[in-house]
N, C-alpha and C positions, 0 to 999 in steps of 0.2 A: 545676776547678769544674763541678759539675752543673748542667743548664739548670734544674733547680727553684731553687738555690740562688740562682742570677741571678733569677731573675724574685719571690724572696721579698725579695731587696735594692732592687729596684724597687718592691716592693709600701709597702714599709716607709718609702721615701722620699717615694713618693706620698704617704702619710698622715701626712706631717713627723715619723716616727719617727725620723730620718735627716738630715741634716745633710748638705750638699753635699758635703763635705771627709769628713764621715764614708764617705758613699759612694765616696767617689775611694780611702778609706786602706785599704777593704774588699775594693774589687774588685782593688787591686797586690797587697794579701798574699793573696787568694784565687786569683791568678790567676800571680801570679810570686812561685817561693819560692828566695829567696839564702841558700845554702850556703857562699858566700866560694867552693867551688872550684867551683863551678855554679849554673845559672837554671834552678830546674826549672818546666816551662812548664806548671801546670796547666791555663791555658785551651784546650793542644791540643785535646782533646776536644770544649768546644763550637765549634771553627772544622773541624775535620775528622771527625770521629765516630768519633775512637779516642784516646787517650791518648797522651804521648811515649812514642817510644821510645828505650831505652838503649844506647847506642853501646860497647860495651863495650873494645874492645880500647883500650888506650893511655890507661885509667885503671885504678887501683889497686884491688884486691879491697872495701876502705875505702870510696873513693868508690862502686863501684860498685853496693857494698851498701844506702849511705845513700841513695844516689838512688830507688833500687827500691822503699825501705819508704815514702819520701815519696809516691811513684806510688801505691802501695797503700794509704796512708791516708787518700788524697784525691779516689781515682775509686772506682769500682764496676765498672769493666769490667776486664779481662784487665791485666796488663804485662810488658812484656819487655826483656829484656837481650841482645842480639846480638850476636856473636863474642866468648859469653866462654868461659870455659874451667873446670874443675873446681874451681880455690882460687875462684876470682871465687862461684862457685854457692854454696861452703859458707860465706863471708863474707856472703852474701843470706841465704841459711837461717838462720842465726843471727838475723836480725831478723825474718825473713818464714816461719814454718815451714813454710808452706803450699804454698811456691816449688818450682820441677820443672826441671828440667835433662836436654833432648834432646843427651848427647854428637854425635851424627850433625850435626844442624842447627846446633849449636854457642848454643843458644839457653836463657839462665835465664826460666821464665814464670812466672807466675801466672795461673789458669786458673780463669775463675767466669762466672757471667752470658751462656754462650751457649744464648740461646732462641731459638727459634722460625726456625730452621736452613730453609733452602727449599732440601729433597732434590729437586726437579725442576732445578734450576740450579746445577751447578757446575763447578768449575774442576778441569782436567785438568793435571798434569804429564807430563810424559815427558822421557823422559833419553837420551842416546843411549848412554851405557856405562855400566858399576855405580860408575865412579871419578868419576861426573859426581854421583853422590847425597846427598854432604853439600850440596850447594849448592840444588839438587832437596829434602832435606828443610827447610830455611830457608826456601826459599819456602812449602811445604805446611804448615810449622805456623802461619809468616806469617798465610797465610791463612786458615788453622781458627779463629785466634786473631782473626781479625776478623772471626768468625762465618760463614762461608762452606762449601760443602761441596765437597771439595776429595776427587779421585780419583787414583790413579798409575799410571804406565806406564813400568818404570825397565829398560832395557837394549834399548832397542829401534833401534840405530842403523842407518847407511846401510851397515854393513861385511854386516850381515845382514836386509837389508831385508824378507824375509818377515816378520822379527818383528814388524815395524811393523803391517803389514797386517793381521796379529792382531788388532789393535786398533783396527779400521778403524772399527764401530762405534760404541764409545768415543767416538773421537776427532771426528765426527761429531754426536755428541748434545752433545759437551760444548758448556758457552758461552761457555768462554773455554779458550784454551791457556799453557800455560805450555812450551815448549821450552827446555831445557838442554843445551848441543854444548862439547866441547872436540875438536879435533886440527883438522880444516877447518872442522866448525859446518853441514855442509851439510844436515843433519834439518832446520834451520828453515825453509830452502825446500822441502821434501818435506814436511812439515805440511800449511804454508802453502796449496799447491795442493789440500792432501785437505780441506778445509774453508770454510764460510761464515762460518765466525767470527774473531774479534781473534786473532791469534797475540802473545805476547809472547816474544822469543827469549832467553836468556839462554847469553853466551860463558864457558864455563870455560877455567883454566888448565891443564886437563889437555890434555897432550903432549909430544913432542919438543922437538928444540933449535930446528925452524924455527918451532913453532907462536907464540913468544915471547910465551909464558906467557899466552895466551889472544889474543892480539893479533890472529892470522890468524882466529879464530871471528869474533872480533868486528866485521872487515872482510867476512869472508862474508856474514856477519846482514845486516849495511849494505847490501850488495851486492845481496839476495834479489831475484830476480828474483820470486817470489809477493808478491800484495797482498797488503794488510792483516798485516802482519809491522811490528813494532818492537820495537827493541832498547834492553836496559838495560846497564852498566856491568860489567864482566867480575865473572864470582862473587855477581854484587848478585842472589841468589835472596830477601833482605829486599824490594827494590823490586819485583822481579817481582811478588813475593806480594802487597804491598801494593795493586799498579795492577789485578792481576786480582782484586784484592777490590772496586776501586772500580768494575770494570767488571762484575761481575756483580750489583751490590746495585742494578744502575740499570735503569728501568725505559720 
């Protein structure tokens, strides 16, 4: 539901067009819609300032279709679908023509409504290997997609550290970081110390047998000896991008 739409259901109420009970029947189905295999939440939008998002893996092309097009017929802003995969995208197409699908990021969107973009302020990724960057692209369209202006720095790890340096300035202006490490994770505290701003780290499951599937990044990250470092959930480039959207749109 649109904050106009709220405040025209108030208006209406105010001037007894409305009925107490009418009001209550209006704001559940404008606000929670039952599908029998889901709650699609439209009021995320007015409590967070973005729309649900769709969790894709581990429902069916079906559902995941039908949830997308109730997204899109009810907001105005962007929507998306997260860890889906190629049948899941062309099951959305089919209702949503207008729908887009980043293989890399693994992400079905829909894409309209971003204005007024602040190119002085944005969010930096960086990655430490090329095998860290589906996770690295999840985050960065995360965050394009919730309006934000969102830069990259992808293969710059500790194994070749001048690379990093490269991008000293980058990484410097940026105002928020976004770090992705898989094998030890140790880029996050090498950021960390090159900057004044939020670092957010995120651990991949890229490595060996000891790295256990992301598990040693993610105790590194924990571990950071640099302030201002926190860490999200292994692969979770969705949250990363989400937290440095919230942290740059704030003033």
């Amino acid at each position: 539901m649109q904050e106009q739409e709220m405040r025209e259901l108030f208006r209406e109420f105010k001037e007894n067009k409305l009925s107490e009970d009418e009001l209550f029947s209006k704001f559940k189905s404008l606000t929670v819609e039952e599908m029998g295999f889901a709650k699609v939440d439209h009021g995320r939008e007015v409590r967070q300032g973005f729309p649900e998002v769709i969790y894709a893996e581990g429902k069916t092309k079906e559902q995941t279709a039908k949830i997308f097009k109730a997204l899109a017929d009810k907001n105005e802003k962007c929507v998306m679908a997260t860890r889906a995969n190629i049948e899941k995208y062309n099951a959305v197409k089919e209702l949503v023509p207008n729908a887009e699908y980043d293989e890399a990021a693994r992400i079905v969107y829909l894409e309209r409504n971003l204005k007024n973009i602040d190119d002085s302020r944005y969010i930096l990724v960086v990655t430490a290997g090329t095998s860290d960057i589906p996770v690295a692209e999840e985050a960065r369209l995360t965050a394009h997609l919730l309006g934000q202006n969102v830069k990259t720095c992808y293969d710059c790890g500790v194994a070749g550290i001048h690379r990093l340096f490269a991008h000293l300035e980058e990484i410097q202006k940026a105002n928020v970081i976004i770090v992705i490490a898989g094998m030890e994770g140790a880029l996050a505290s090498v950021v960390g110390g090159l900057t004044s701003k939020p670092v957010i780290a995120v651990p991949t499951s890229v490595g060996y047998g000891a790295s256990f599937h992301g598990l040693s990044a993610l105790l590194s990250m924990l571990n950071s000896c640099a302030s201002g470092v926190s860490v999200v959930n292994i692969d979770n480039g969705f949250g990363a991008g989400v937290l440095a959207a919230k942290i740059n749109k704030m003033r």
